[in-house]
N, CA, C and O atoms as CSV, one atom per row, in Angstrom:
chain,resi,resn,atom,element,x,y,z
A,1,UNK,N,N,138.443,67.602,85.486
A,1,UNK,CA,C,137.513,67.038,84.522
A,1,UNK,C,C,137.887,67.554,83.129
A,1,UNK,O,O,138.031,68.765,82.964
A,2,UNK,N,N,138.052,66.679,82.109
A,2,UNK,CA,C,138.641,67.039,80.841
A,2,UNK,C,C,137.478,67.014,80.029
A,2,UNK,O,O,136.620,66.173,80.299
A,3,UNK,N,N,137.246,68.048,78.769
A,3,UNK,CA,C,135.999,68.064,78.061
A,3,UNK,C,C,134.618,66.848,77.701
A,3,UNK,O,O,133.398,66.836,77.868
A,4,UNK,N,N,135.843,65.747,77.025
A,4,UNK,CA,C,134.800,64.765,76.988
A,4,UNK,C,C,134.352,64.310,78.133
A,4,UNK,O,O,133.327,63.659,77.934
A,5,UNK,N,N,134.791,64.372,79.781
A,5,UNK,CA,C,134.141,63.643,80.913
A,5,UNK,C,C,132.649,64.824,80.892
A,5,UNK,O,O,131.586,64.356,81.301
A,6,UNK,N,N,132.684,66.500,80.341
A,6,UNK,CA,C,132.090,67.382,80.753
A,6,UNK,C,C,130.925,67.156,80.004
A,6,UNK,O,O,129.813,67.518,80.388
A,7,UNK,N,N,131.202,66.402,78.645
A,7,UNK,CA,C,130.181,66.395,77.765
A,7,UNK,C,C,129.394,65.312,78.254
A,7,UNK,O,O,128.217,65.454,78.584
A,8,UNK,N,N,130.126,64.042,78.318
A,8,UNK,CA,C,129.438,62.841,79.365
A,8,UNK,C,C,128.350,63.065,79.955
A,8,UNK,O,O,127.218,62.650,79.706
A,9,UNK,N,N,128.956,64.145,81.231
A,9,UNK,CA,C,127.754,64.670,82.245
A,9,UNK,C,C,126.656,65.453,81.421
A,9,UNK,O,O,125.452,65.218,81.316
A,10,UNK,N,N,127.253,66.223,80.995
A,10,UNK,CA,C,125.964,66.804,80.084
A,10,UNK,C,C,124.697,66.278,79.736
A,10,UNK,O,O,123.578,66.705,80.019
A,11,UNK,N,N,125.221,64.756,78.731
A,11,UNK,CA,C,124.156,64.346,78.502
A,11,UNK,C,C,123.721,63.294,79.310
A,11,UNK,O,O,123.010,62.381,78.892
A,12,UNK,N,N,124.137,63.397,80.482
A,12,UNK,CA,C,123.949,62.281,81.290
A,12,UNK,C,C,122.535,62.991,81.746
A,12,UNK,O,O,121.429,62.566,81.410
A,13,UNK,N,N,122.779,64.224,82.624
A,13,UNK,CA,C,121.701,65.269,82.549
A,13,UNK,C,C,120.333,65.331,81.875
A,13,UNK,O,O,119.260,65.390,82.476
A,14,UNK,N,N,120.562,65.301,80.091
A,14,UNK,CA,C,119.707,65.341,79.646
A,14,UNK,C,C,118.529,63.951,80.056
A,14,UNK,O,O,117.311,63.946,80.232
A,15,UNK,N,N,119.583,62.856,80.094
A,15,UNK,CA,C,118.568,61.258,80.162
A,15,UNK,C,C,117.948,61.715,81.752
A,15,UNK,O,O,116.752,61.638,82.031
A,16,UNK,N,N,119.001,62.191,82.697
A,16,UNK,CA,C,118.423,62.135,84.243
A,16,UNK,C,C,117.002,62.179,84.322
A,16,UNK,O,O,116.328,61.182,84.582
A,17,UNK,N,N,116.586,63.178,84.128
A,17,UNK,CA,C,114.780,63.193,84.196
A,17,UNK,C,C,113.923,61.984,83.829
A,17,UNK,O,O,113.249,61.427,84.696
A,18,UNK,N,N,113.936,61.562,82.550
A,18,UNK,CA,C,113.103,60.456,81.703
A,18,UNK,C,C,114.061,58.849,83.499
A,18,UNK,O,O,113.644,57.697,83.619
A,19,UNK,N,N,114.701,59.196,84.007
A,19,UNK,CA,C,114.989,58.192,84.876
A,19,UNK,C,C,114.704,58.463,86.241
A,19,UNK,O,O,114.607,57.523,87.030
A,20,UNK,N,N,114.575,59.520,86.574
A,20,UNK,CA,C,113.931,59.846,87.704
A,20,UNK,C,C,112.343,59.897,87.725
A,20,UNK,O,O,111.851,59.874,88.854
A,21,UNK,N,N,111.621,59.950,86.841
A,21,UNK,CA,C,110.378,59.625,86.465
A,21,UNK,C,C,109.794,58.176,86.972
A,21,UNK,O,O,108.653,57.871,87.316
A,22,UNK,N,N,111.127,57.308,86.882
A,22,UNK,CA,C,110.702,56.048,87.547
A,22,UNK,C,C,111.430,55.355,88.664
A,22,UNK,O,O,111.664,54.148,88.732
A,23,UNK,N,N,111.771,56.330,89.571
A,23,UNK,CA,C,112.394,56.988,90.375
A,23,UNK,C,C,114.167,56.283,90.430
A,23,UNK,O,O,114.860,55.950,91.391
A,24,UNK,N,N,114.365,56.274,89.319
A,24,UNK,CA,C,115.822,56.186,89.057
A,24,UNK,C,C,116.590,57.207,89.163
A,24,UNK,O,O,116.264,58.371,89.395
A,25,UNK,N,N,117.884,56.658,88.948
A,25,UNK,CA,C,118.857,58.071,88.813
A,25,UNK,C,C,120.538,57.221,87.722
A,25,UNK,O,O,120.508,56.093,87.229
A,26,UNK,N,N,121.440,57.943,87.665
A,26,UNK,CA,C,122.327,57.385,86.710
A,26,UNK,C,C,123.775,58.829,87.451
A,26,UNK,O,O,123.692,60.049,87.592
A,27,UNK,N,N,124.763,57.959,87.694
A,27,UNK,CA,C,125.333,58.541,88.077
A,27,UNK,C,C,126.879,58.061,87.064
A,27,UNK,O,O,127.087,56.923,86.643
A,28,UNK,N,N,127.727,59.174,86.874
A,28,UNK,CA,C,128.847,58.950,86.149
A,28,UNK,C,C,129.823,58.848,87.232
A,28,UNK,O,O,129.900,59.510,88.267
A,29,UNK,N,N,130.870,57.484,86.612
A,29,UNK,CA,C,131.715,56.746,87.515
A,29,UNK,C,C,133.146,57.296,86.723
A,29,UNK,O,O,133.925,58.059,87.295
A,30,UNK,N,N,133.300,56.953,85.764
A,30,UNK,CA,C,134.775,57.405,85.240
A,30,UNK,C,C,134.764,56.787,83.400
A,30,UNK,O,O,134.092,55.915,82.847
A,31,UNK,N,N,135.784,57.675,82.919
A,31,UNK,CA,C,135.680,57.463,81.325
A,31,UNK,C,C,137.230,57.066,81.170
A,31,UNK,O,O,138.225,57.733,81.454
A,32,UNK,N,N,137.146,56.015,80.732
A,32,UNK,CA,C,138.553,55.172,80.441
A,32,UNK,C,C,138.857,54.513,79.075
A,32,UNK,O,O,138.203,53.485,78.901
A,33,UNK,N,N,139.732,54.868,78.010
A,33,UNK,CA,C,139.921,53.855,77.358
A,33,UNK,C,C,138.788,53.919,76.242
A,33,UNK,O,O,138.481,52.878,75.661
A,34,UNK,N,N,138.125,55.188,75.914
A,34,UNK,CA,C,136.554,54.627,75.476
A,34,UNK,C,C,135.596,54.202,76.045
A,34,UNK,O,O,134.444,54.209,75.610
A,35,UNK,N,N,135.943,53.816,77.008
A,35,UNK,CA,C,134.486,53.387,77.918
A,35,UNK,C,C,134.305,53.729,79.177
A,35,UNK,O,O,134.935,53.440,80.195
A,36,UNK,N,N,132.928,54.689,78.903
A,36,UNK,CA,C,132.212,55.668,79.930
A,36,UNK,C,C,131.598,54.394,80.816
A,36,UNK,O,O,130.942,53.472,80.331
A,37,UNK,N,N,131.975,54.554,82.293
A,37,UNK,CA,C,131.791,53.973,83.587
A,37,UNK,C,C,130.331,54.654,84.027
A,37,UNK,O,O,130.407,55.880,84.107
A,38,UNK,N,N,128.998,54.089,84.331
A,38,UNK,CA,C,128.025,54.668,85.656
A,38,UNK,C,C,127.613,53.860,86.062
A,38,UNK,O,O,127.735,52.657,85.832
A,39,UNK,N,N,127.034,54.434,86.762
A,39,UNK,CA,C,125.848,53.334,87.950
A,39,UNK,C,C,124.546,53.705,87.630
A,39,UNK,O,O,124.215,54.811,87.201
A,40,UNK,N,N,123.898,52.867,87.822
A,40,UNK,CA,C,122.323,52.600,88.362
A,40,UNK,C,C,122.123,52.986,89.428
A,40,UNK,O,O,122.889,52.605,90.313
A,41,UNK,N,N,120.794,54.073,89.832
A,41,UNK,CA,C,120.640,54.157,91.393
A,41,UNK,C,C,119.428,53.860,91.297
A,41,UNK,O,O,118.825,53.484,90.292
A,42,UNK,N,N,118.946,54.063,92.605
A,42,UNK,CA,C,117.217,54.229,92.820
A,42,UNK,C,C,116.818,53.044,92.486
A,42,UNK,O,O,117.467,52.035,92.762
A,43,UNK,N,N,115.845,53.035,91.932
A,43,UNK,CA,C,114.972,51.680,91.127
A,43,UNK,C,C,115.668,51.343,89.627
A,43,UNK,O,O,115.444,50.326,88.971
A,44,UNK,N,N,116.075,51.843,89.454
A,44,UNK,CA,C,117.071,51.388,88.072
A,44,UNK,C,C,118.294,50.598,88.588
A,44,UNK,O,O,119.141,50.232,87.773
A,45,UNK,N,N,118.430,50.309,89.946
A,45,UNK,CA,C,119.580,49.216,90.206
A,45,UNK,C,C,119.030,48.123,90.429
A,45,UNK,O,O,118.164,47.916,91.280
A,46,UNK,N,N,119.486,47.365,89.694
A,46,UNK,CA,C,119.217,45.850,90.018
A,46,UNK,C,C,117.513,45.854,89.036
A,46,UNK,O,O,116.606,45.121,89.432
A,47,UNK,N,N,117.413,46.328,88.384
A,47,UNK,CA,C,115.809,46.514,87.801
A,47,UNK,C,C,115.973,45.455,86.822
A,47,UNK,O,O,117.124,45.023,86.772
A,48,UNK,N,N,115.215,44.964,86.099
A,48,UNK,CA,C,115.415,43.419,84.987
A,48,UNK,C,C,115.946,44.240,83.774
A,48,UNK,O,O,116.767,43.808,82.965
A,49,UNK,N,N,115.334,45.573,83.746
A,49,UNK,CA,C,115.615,46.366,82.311
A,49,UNK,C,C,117.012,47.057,82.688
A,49,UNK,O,O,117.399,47.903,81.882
A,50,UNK,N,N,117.548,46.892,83.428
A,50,UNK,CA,C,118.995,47.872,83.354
A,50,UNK,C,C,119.463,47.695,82.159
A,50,UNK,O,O,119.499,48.655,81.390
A,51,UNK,N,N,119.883,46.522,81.793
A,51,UNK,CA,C,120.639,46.278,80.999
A,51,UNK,C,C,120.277,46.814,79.331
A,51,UNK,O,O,121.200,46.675,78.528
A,52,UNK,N,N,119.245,47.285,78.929
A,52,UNK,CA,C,118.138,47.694,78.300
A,52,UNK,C,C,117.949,48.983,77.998
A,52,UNK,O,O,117.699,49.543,76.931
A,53,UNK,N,N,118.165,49.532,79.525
A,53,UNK,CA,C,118.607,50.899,79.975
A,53,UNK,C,C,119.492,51.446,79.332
A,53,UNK,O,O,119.247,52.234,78.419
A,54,UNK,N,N,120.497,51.167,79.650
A,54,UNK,CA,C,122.147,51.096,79.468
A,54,UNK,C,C,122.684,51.112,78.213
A,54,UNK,O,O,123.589,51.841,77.807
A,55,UNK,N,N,121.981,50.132,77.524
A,55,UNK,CA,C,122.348,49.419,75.714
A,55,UNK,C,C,121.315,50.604,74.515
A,55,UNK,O,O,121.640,51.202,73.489
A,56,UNK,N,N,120.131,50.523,75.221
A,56,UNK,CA,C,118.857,51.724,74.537
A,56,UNK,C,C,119.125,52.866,74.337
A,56,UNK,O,O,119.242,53.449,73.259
A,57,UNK,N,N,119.291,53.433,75.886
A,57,UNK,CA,C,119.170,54.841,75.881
A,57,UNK,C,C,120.943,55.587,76.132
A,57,UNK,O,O,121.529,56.139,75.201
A,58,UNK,N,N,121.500,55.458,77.417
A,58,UNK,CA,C,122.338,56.071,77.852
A,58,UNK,C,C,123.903,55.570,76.841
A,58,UNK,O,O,124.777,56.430,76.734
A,59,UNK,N,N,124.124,54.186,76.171
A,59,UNK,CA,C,125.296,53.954,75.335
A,59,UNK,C,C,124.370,54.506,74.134
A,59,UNK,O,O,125.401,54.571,73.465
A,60,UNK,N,N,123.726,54.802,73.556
A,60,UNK,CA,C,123.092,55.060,72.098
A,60,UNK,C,C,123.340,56.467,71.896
A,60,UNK,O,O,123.698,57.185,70.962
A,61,UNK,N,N,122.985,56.615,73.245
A,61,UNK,CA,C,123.192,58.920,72.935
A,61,UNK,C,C,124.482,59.207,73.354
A,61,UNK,O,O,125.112,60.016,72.673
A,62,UNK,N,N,124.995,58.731,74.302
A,62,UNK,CA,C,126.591,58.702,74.555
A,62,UNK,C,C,127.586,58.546,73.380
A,62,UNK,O,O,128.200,59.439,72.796
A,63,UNK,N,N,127.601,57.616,73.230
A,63,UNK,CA,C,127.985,57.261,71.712
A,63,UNK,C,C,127.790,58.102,69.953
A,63,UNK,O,O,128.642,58.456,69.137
A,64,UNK,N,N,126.628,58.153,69.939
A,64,UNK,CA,C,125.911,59.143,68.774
A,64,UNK,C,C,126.668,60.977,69.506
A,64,UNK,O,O,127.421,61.502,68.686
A,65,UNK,N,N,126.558,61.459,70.289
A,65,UNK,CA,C,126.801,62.365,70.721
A,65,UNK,C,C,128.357,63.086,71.036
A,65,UNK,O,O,128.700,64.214,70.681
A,66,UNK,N,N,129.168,62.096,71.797
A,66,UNK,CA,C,130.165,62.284,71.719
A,66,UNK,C,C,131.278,61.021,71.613
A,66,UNK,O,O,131.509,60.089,72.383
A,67,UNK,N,N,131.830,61.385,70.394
A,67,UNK,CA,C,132.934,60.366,69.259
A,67,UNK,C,C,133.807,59.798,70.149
A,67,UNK,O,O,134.271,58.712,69.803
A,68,UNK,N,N,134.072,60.142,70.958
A,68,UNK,CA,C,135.694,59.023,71.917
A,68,UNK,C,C,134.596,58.173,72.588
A,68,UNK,O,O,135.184,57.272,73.187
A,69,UNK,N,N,133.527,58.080,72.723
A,69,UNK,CA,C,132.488,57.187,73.825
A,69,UNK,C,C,132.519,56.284,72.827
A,69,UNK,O,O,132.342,56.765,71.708
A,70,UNK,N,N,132.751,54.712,72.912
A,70,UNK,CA,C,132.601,53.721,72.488
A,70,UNK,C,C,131.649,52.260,72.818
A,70,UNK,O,O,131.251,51.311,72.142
A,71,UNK,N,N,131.524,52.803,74.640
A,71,UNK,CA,C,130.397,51.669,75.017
A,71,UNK,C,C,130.519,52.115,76.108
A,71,UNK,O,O,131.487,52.821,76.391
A,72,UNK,N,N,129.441,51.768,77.100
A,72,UNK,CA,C,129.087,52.257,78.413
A,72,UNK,C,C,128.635,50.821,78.984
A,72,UNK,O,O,127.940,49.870,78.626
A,73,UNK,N,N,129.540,51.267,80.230
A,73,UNK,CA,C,129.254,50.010,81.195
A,73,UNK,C,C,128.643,50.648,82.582
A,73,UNK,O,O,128.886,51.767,83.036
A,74,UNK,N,N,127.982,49.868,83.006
A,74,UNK,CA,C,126.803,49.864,84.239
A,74,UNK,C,C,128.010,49.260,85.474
A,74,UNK,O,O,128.367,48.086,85.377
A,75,UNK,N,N,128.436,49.913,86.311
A,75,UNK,CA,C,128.859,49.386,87.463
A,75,UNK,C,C,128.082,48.905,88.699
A,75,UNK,O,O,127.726,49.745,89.524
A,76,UNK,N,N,127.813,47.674,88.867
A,76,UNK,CA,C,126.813,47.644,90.068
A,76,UNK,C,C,127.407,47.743,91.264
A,76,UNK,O,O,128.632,47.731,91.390
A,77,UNK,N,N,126.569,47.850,92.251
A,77,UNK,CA,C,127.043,48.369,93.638
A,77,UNK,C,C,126.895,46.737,94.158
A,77,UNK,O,O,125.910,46.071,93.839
A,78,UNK,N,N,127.759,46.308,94.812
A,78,UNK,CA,C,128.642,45.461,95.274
A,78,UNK,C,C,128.020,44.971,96.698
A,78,UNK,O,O,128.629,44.156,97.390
């Protein structure tokens, strides 16, 4: 794991709670290219607001937080 994947998790961490509250979860998939990979778990998969999710909270602080993050994509489970 190379710093920026460490910082990723970090603040992935910080959002975890405010998403487990509605019994979600957010899991990190891989950082490529600028763009940080996760998933949706729990009730945050497939939810109408993922996308909302994703664009609001987790690409806004990702981004603002650490400089090589350029956009975050939601991988759905298949």
């Amino acid at each position: 794991m190379n710093k920026t994947e460490a910082k990723i998790i970090e603040i992935l961490n910080k959002i975890r709670p405010y998403l487990n509250n509605d019994g979600g979860d957010v899991e990190f998939v891989k950082f490529e290219d600028g763009i940080c990979y996760v998933k949706l778990k729990g009730s945050c998969a497939g939810c109408i607001f993922a996308d909302m999710t994703i664009q609001n909270t987790v690409e806004e602080m990702l981004v603002s937080e650490v400089p090589e993050v350029i956009k975050v994509l939601n991988i759905e489970e298949a």
